[in-house]
C-alpha positions as CSV (number, residue, x, y, z in Angstrom):
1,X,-22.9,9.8,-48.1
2,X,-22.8,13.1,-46.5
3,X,-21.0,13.8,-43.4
4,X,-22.9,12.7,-40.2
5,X,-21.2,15.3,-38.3
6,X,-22.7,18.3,-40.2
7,X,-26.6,16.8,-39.3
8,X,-28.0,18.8,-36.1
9,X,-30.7,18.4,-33.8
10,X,-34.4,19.6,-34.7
11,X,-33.5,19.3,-39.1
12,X,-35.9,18.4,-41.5
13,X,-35.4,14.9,-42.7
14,X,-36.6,14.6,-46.1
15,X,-36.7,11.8,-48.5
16,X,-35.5,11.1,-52.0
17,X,-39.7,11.7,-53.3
18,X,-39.7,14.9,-51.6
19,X,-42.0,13.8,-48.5
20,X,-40.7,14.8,-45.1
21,X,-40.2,11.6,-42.8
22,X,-39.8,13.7,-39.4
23,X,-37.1,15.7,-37.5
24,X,-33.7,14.6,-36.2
25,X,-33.7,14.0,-32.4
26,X,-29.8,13.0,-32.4
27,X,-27.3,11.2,-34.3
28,X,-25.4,8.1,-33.2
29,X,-23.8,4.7,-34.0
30,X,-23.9,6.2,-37.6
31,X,-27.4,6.5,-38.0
32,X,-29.9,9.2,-37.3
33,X,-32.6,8.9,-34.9
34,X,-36.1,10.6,-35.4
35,X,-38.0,12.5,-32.5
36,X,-41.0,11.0,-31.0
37,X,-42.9,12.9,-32.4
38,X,-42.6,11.0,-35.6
39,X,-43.2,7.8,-34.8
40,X,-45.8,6.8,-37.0
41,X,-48.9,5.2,-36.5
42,X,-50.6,1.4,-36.2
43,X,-48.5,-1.0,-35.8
44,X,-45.3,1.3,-36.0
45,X,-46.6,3.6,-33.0
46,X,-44.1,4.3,-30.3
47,X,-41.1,2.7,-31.2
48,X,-38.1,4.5,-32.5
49,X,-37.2,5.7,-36.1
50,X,-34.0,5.6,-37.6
51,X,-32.2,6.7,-41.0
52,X,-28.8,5.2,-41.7
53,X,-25.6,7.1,-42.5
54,X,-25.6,5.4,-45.9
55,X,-29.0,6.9,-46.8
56,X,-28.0,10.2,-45.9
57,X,-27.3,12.0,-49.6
58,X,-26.5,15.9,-48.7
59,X,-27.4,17.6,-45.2
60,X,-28.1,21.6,-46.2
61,X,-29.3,24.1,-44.3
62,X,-33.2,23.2,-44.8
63,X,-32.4,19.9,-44.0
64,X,-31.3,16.6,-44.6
65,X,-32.0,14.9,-47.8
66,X,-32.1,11.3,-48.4
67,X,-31.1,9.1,-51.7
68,X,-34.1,7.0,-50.9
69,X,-37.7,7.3,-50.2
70,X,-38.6,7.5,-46.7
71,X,-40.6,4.1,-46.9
72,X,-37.0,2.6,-48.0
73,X,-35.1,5.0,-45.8
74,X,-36.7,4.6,-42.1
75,X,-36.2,1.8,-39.9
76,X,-38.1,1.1,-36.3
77,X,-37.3,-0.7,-33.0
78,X,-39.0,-1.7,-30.1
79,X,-37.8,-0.1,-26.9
80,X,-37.1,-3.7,-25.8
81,X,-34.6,-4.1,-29.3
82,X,-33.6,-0.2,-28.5
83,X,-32.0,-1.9,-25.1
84,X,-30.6,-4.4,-26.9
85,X,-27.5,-2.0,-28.7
């Protein structure tokens, strides 16, 4: 696991297959939180995307890369589970 610390706003986030999953919003609570943008569609739409710290492999310059695909990688909660933490 990389360090979270290194990860900045507006990055790629990239998983291990080479498909791009979104763009970091922030990081917190040791996992990485997606912009809206990137929420996804259907059922998904509108809540918020996360990547955990332990799925984080290297952060570089281009972006952060994951050691999982994104459909492993990403996690969603509703806004009422958001309130929740």
């Amino acid at each position: 696991m990389s360090d979270l610390a290194d990860i900045k706003a507006h990055m790629p986030i990239i998983g291990a297959d080479g498909v791009r999953l979104g763009t970091v919003l922030s990081v917190a609570f040791g996992r990485v939180a997606l912009t809206r943008d990137d929420s996804g569609l259907g059922r998904i739409a509108g809540q918020h995307h996360f990547v955990t710290g332990i799925h984080i492999a290297s952060v570089r310059p281009d972006g952060v890369r994951l050691n999982a695909n994104g459909d492993v990688a990403i996690e969603h909660e509703s806004d009422a589970e958001r309130r929740l933490h």
